[in-house]
N, C-alpha and C positions, 0 to 999 in steps of 0.2 A: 260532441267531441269529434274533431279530427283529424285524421292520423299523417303524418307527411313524410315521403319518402324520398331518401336523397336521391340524384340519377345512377348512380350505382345500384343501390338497394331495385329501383325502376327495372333496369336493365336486367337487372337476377333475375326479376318475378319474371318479366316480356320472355327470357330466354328459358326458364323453368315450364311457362306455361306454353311455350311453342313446342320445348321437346315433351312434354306431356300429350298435348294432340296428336305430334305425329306418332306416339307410342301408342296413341288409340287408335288413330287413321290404320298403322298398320298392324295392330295385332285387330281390327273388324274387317278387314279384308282377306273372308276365310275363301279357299281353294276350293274348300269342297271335297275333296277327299278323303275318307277314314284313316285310310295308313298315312297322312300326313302329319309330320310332329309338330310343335307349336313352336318353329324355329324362325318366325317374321322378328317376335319379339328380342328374340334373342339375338338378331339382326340388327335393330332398333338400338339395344342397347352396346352394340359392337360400332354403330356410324355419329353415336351420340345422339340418336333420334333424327336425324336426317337422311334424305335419300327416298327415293320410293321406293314401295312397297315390290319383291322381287315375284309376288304371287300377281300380279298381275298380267292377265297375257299367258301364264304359265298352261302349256297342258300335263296328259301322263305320262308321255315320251320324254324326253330331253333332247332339244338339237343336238346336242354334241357331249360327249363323254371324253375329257381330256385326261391323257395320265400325267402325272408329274413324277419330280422324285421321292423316294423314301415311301412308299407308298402313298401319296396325295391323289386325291382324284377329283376334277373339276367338272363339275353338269353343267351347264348352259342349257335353263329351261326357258328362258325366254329374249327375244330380241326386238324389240319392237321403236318403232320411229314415232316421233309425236311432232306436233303442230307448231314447237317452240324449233326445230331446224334440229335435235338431241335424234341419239340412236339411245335406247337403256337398255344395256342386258344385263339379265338377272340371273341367275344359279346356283347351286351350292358347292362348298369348299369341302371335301371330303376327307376327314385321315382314313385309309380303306387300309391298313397296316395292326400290327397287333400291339406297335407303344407307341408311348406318346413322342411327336413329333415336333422338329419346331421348322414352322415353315420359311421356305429361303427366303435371305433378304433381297435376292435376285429380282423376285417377283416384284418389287416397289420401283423398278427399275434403276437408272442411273442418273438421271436429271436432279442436279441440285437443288431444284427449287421442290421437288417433289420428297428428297431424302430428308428436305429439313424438318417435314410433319408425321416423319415417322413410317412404320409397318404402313401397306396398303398395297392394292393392286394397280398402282398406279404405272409399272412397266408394262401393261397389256397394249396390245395395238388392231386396230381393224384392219385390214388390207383390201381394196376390191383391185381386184384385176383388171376389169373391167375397164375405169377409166384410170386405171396406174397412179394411186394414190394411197397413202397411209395414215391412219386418224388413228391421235394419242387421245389416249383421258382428257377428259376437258379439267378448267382447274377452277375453281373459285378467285377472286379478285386478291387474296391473301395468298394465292400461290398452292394450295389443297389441292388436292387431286379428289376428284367427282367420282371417288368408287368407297367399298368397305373399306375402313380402315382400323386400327386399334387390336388386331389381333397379332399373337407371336407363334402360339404352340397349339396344338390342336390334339387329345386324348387322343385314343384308341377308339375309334367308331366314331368318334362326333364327328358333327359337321354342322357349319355356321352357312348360314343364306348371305348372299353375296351381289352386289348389284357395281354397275361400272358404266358411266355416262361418255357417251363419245360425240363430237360432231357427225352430223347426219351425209353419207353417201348422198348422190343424185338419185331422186324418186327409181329410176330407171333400173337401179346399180339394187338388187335385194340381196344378193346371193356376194358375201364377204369373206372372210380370211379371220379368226379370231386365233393371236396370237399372245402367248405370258408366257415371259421366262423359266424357265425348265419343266415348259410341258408340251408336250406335242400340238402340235399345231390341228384347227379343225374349221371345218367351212360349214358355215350357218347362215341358215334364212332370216332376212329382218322382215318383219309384218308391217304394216299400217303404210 
């Protein structure tokens, strides 16, 4: 017996079982840590199963602790360069307040092509002083913005892991400017 699948049906299963993997790739990239929560997953299910893993690279510090408004608090635990010319940084998205919040749409920035897919962090920007230049989110070929996306409101204490792709500074350039709409601004090391 043989079964036949139209390309549609095809295309489900390729895209069912791609975001399947990457929900295993990144909920088996454990940190390491006991007090860490199982928030990769939860991460996973917030980008559609895309994006890398934000424990990567991650230590127990945080580069950078950003406040926002309404009590939001941003961590930047990690920044790192890879071999494809990309900077990733990874962190969490914090409601550090005592209700539930809904996070500004400020934060997705103002670029059209980025509003038309929605909530995401897609208004961040890197700054190096250094050689006086400013890197946006990279975007996908459909116009996406390369960072978390799909969230609006964030409880009381939670907090979702958070990743956000930029073009890569010059080797030279480590030490950048990480910038998002209504939070203070913070300067953070990139590694690799």
């Amino acid at each position: 017996m043989s079964i036949r699948f139209t390309t549609k049906a095809r295309k489900g299963m390729v895209a069912l079982t791609v975001a399947a993997g990457l929900a295993l790739g990144v909920a088996g990239c454990g940190g390491g840590g006991e007090d860490k929560k199982p928030e990769a997953s939860a991460s996973a299910s917030k980008t559609g199963g895309a994006g890398p893993s934000t424990q990567e690279g991650e230590s127990d510090a945080p580069l950078a602790e950003m406040k926002g408004s309404n009590g939001l608090l941003l961590q930047i635990t990690s920044a790192a360069r890879d071999a494809g010319g990309f900077v990733t940084v990874g962190g969490n998205l914090k409601n550090d307040g005592a209700e539930r919040i809904t996070v500004p749409a400020a934060v997705r920035g103002d670029e059209t092509e980025i509003l038309r897919h929605g909530m995401s962090l897609g208004g961040a920007t890197l700054v190096d002083s250094k050689d006086k230049k400013r890197y946006y989110v990279l975007r996908d070929t459909d116009g996406r913005p390369l960072t978390t996306t799909g969230f609006s409101s964030l409880k009381a204490g939670e907090s979702i892991a958070v990743f956000l792709q930029f073009p890569s500074p010059p080797s030279g350039s480590s030490e950048v400017t990480f910038q998002l709409p209504t939070f203070a601004s913070a300067t953070i090391q990139i590694s690799g």
